[in-house]
N, C-alpha and C positions, 0 to 999 in steps of 0.2 A: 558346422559351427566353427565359428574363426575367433580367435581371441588376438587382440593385439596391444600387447606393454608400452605404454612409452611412460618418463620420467620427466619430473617438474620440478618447482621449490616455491611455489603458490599456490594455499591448499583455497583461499578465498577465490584467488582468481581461476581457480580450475569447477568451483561450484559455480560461481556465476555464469561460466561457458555451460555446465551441465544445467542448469535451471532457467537460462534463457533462451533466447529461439533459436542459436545454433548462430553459424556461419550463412548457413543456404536454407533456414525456415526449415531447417528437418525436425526439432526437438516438439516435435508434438507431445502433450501432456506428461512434462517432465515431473517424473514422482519418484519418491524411496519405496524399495520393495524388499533390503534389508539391510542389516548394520549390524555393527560390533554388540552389540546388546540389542534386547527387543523392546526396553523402557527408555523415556527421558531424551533419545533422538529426536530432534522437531524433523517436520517433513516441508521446507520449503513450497512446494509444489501442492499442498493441499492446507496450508497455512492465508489466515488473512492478513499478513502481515509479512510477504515473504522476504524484505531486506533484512529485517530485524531477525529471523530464523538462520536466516543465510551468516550471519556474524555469529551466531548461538552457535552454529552446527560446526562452522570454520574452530571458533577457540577450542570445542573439546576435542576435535580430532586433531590439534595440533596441541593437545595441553602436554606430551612427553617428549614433546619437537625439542631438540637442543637449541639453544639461540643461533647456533654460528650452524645448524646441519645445513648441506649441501644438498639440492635434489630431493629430498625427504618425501616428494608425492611420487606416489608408487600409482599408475592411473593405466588400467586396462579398458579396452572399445571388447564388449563379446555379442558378436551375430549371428544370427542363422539365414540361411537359405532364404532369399524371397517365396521360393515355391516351399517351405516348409510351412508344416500348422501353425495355427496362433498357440502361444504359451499362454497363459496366465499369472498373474504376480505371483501366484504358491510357485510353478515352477521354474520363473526367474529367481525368486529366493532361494529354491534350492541348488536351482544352479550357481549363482552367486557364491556361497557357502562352499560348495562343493572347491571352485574356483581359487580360491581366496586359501581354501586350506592345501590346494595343490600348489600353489606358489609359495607358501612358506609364508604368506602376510599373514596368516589364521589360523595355525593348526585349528582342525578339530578340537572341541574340547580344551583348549587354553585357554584361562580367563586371565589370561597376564599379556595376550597377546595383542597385537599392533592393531588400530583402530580402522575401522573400517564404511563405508556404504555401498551400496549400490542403488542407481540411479535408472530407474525406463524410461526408454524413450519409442514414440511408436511416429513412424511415419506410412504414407501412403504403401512405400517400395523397401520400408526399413525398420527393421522391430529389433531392437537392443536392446543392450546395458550397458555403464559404464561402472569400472570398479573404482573406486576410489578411495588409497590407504596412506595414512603415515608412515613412513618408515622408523620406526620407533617404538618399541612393543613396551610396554606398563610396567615391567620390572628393570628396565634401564637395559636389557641386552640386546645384541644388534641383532636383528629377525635374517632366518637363512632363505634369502629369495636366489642362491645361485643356480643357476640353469633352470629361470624361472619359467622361461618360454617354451623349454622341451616339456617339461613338467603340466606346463596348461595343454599340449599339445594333445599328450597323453590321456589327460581327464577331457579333453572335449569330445575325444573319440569315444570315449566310456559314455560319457553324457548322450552320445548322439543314439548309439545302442541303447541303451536307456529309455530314452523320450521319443525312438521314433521319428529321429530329425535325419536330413540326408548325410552319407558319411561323406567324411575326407577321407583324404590321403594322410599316413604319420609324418612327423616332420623328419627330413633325413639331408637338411641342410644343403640344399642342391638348388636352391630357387633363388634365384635375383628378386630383388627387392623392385615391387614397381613400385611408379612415382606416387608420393602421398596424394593425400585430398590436395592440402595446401600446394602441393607443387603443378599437380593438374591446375587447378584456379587461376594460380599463377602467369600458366601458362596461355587461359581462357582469356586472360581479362588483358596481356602484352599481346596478343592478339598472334601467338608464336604455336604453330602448328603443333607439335611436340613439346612436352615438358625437358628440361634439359636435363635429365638424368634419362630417358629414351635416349636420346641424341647423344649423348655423352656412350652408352652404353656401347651402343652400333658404331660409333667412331673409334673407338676401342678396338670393338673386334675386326672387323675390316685392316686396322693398322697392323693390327696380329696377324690377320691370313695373310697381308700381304708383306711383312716382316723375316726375314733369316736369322735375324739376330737380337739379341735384348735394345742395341743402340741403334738397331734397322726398326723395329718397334716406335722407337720415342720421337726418332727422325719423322717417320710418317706418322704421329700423331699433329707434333707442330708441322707439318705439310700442310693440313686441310685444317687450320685455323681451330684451331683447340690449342688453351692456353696447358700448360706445364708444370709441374711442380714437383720435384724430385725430393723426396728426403735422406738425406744423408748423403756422405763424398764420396768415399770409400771403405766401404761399397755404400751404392745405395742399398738401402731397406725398405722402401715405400715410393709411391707418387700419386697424386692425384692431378683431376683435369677440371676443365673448369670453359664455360661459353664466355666472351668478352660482354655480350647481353644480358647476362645474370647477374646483379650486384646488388649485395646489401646495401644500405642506404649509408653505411660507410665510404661504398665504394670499391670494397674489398669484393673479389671473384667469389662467387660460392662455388667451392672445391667441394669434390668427390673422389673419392679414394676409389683406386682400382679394385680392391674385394669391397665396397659398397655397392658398386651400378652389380656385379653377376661375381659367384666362387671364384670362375674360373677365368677372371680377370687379376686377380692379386697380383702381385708381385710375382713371388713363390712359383705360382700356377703358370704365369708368361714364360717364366724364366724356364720351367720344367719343360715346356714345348721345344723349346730349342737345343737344351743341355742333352736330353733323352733322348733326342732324334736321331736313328740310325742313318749312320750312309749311305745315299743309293746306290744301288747298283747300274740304277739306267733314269736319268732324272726326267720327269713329264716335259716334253719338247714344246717350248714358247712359241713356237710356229703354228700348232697344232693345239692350242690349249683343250677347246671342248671336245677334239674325240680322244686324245688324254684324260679329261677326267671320264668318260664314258667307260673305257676301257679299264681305265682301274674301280669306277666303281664297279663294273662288271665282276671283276676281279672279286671284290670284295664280295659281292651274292655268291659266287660259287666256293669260297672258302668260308664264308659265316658260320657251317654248320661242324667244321674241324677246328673255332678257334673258341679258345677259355674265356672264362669270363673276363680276366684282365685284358684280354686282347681286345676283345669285342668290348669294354669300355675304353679302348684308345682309338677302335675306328668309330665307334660312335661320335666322341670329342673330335676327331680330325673331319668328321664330316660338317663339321659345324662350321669347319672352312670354306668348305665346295659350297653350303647354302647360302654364308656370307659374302662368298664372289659370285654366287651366280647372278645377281639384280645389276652387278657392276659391269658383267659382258654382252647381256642379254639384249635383246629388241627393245626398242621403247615402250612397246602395248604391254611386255611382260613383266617390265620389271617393277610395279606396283606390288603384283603377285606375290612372286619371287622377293621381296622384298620382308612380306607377311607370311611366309615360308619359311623364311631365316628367321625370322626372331620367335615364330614354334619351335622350330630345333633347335633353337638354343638353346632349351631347357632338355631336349630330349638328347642332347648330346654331352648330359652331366648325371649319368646311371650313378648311384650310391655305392661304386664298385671302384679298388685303386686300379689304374689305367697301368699296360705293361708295354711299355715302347717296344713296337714292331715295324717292320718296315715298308708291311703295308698301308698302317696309319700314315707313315711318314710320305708315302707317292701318294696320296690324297691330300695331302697339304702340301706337297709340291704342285700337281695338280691346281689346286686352287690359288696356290700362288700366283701360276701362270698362267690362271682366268682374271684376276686382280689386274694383270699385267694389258690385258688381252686387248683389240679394239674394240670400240664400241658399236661397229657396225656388221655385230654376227644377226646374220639372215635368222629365220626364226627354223628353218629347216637344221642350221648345222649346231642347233644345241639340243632338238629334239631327242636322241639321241640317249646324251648323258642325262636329259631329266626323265626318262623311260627307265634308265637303271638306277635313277636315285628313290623313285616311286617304290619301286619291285626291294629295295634294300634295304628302304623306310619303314619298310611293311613287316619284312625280315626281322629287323630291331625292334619293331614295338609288339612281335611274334615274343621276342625273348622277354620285354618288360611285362606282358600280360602275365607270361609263365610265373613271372618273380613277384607280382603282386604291386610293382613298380605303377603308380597310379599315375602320377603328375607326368614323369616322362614318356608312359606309354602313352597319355594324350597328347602330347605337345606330339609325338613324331607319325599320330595319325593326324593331326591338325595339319600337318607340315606337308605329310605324302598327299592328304585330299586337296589341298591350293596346285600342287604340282601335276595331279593328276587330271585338272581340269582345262591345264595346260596341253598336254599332251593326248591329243585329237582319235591319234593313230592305234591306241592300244587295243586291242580284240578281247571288247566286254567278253568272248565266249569260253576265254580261254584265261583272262586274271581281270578279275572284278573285287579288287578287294575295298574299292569306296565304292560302290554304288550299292 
């Protein structure tokens, strides 16, 4: 079960989205299944008169709205599984409830507290609810929804225990944000392969693997035509990026912040990569890139089982560079793959552990550096090699994440070794078969 918050300041115009056919004809038989009381709420959606209901329902959830509030619609999407059971209204209302009082919009048991519905919607591939709150609770005090989202997290895993619904993973803040509905759509209908928060994402990392420094970084982002935006002089504090093809109807770029597209894009997090990096002692030779990175991934397999967990979250993160240069040196037939390789371990190269700069992390990001660097016309023989020892170390890491309970990154870094392993022709099922 997935709950997702976003925030409004239109309580009419976010019912009318909920009681009409949607965006894409998904709002099959939109109906209340509960609200802040159980009398006196009309239900649009089983009403013959549903404009007239739709205004009824609008004023009273907005009758403690301040005139001048800001944002005031507190509006939750919560789903299940396609292959989970059908629920029934009783147990979207409890789930609702349940929901509502974990986020701080409904304690349990408050009758002073902030107003409320919930809305079903059933589609062929999609069975929901939408929650829908005032921010403004009945006795004039302001409702505590902080840390609302870890809070739902919490209760939908309880929920899913519960009902018999498939589990997730808890939330441990490690996941890039993919592209919304509206930004996929967006991206469907300008006829643009990618959403540009994809794109934006991957240009990011790539400028990182192949960057030394915070101003080697911003260099090669304006290289490959991504627009710039830095905040602040000195120092900076921030920056976001932005496609010349994406524009509000201002005209204005729509910007993305570096900890928007992935974590470990922030500022902060870029900047850690380079400040914390150990000197090498023998840096990966530019001449040599792919059996450089082979030999220190190698490296990496036979020390995995002597280093701690900060260590092993820093080769983890530094390998996120090796998968991000590998589609950029590789053969043309492979680099699709490889391309869908790196963006699994991106996720599997962000364990919910603080990372401890070693110097082994540090020659896998040289390493990858100088595959960034590399030609484009490595044979497919002289990189089998290093993606033989990324397979075997991929497998190693999400060894560790199974042990931890670690759900999201142990799949992204079997997602990531199984693309690489189908790659790699030569392996002897008889002796390491760990995708088939």
């Amino acid at each position: 079960m997935i709950a997702k918050v976003m925030r409004g300041k239109d309580t009419r115009g976010l019912l009318d989205y909920l009681y009409g056919p949607g965006s894409a004809n998904e709002h099959i038989d939109p109906h209340l299944v509960a609200a802040w009381r159980t009398l006196a709420v009309p239900d649009p959606g089983r009403s013959p008169s549903p404009a007239a209901d739709l205004a009824v329902l609008a004023r009273r959830l907005d009758r403690f709205v301040r005139p001048r509030g800001r944002h005031h619609v507190w509006h939750c999407a919560v789903r299940v599984a396609p292959t989970d059971h059908p629920l029934d209204d009783a147990q979207w209302a409890h789930i609702a409830r349940r929901l509502a009082d974990a986020a701080g919009v409904a304690p349990a048991g408050d009758a002073r507290a902030c107003r409320w519905v919930a809305v079903r919607h059933d589609g062929v591939e999609s069975h929901h609810i939408h929650l829908l709150a005032t921010l403004a609770r009945q006795d004039d005090a302001t409702p505590d929804i902080h840390n609302d989202a870890l809070r739902l997290r919490t209760a939908c895993r309880e929920l899913e225990d519960e009902l018999g619904l498939r589990p997730t993973s808890a939330s441990d803040r490690t996941s890039a944000p993919a592209p919304s509905r509206g930004e996929t759509e967006k991206a469907r209908r300008q006829g643009w392969e990618r959403p540009t928060r994809a794109v934006l994402e991957e240009e990011a990392r790539r400028a990182a693997a192949a960057a030394r420094t915070e101003a080697g970084f911003f260099t090669a982002l304006t290289g490959r035509g991504v627009l710039l935006r830095r905040r602040g002089a000195d120092p900076v504090v921030g920056y976001a990026l932005a496609l010349d093809r994406d524009r509000l109807d201002s005209g204005e770029p729509v910007w993305f912040s570096g900890g928007s597209l992935a974590p470990d894009l922030s500022l902060p997090r870029v900047r850690a990569r380079f400040a914390g990096a150990p000197v090498l002692p023998d840096p990966a030779a530019a001449a040599a890139p792919w059996p450089a990175l082979a030999t220190v991934v190698e490296e990496v397999a036979r020390d995995w089982p002597y280093l701690d967990g900060g260590q092993r979250a820093a080769v983890a993160a530094a390998l996120s560079d090796a998968f991000t240069a590998l589609p950029l040196a590789a053969p043309e037939p492979w680099r699709p793959p490889l391309a869908s390789a790196a963006r699994q371990w991106s996720h599997a190269g962000r364990p919910p552990v603080a990372a401890v700069p070693t110097v082994l992390a540090a020659q896998v990001r040289e390493a990858a550096r100088a595959l960034c660097a590399a030609p484009r016309t490595t044979p497919a023989a002289g990189c089998r090699r290093a993606l033989t020892a990324l397979v075997r170390t991929a497998d190693q890491i999400r060894s560790w994440y199974t042990s931890h309970a670690w759900g999201p990154q142990e799949r992204a870094a079997h997602a990531a070794g199984a693309l690489l392993w189908e790659l790699v022709e030569d392996n002897d099922p008889a002796t390491y078969t760990p995708y088939r």
